[in-house]
C-alpha positions in Angstrom: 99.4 -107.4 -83.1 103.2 -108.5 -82.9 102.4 -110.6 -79.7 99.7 -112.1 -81.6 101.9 -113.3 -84.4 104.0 -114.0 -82.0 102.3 -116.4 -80.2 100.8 -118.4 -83.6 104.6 -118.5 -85.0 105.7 -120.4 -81.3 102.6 -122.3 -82.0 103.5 -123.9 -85.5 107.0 -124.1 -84.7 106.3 -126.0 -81.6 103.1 -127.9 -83.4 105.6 -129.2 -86.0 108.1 -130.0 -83.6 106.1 -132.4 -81.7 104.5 -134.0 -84.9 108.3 -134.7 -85.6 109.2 -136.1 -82.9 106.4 -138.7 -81.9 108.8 -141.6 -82.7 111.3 -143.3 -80.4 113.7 -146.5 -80.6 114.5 -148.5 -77.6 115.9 -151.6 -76.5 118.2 -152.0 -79.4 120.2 -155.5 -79.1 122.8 -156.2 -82.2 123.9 -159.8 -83.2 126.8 -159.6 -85.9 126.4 -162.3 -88.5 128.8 -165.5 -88.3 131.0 -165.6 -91.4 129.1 -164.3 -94.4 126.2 -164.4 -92.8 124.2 -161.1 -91.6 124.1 -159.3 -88.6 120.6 -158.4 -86.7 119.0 -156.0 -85.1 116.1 -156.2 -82.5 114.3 -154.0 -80.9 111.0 -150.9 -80.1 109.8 -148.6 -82.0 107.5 -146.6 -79.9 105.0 -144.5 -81.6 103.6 -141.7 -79.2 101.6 -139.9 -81.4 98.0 -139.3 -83.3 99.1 -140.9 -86.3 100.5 -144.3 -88.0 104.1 -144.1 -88.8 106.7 -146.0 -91.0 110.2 -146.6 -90.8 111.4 -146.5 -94.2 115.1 -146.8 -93.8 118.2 -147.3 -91.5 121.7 -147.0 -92.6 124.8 -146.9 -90.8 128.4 -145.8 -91.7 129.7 -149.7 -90.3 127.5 -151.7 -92.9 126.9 -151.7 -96.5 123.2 -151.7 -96.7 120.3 -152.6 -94.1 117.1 -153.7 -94.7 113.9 -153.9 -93.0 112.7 -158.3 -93.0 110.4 -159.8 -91.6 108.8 -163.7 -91.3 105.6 -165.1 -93.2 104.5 -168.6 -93.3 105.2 -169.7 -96.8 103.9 -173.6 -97.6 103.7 -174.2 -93.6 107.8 -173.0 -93.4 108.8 -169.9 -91.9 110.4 -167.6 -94.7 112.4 -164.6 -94.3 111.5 -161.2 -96.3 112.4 -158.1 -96.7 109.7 -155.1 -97.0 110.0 -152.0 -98.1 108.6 -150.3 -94.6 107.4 -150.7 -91.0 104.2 -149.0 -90.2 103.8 -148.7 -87.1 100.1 -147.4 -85.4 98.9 -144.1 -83.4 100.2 -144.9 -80.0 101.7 -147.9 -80.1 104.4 -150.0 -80.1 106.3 -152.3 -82.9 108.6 -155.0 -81.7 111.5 -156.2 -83.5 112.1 -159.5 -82.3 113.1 -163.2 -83.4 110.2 -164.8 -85.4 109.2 -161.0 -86.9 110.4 -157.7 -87.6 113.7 -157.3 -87.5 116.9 -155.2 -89.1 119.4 -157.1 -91.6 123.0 -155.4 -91.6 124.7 -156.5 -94.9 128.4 -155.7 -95.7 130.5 -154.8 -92.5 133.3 -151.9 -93.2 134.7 -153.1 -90.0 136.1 -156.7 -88.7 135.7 -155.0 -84.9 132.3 -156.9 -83.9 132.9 -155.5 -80.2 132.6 -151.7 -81.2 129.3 -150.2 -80.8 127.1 -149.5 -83.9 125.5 -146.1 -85.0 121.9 -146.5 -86.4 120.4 -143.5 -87.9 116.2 -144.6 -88.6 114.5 -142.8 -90.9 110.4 -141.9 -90.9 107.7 -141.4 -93.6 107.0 -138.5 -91.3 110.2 -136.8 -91.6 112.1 -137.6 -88.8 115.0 -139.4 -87.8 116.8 -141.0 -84.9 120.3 -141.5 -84.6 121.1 -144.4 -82.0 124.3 -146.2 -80.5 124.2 -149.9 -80.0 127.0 -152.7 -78.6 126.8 -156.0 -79.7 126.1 -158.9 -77.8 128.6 -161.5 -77.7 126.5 -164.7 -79.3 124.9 -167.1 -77.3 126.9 -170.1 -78.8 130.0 -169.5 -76.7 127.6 -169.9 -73.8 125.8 -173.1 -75.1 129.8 -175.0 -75.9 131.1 -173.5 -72.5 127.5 -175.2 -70.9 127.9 -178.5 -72.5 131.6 -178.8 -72.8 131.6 -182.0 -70.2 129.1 -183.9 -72.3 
């Protein structure tokens, strides 16, 4: 009998571990925001499991707020958003990119723009990732360095 119960208790504990954990993050890229401008975040959130799931929140102890934007069409012009979730479906795979989804970091604690970033995203379905990302260095040095002799 104690083997039984045993065995069930490993069960739920293990059943409830994996319904947990069916999220991941990957390829996170960080642009801070020029001036007063925001910073972004792009990048996957991988749903492995049986079920949809939303990220509801991210915060981080380097910015005031974040929100979750996105883009819609609004009069044939492309219009930024924010919304209140991303739900993402039973074995797939989101993409934060330019154009769509993406994270907007709002009030920097810190003027260090080369330091890397700790994310912590939050799911409908309880869990949360904690995730480190550097910033890339923005692409407009490249562009005046390419074009300086013109």
């Amino acid at each position: 009998m104690t083997k039984h119960f045993l065995a069930v208790a490993l069960a739920v504990l293990l059943s409830t571990h994996v319904a947990h954990a069916q999220m991941m993050v990957s390829d996170l890229s960080l642009k801070h925001g020029i001036g007063a401008r925001p910073g972004v975040v792009h990048g996957k959130l991988n749903n492995h499991g049986a079920q949809e799931v939303s990220l509801t929140a991210v915060s981080s102890p380097s910015f005031g707020r974040i929100e979750l934007h996105t883009h819609t069409k609004v009069d044939g012009v492309m219009r930024m958003r924010q919304v209140s979730e991303l739900l993402v479906a039973a074995g797939a795979t989101l993409e934060m990119k330019p154009g769509g989804y993406h994270l907007m970091l709002f009030e920097p604690k810190t003027s260090d723009k080369k330091a890397p970033v700790s994310l912590l995203f939050t799911f409908n379905n309880g869990q949360t990732i904690s995730q480190s990302v550097t910033p890339h260095a923005h692409a407009m040095g490249h562009k005046m360095m390419h074009h300086k002799g013109h």
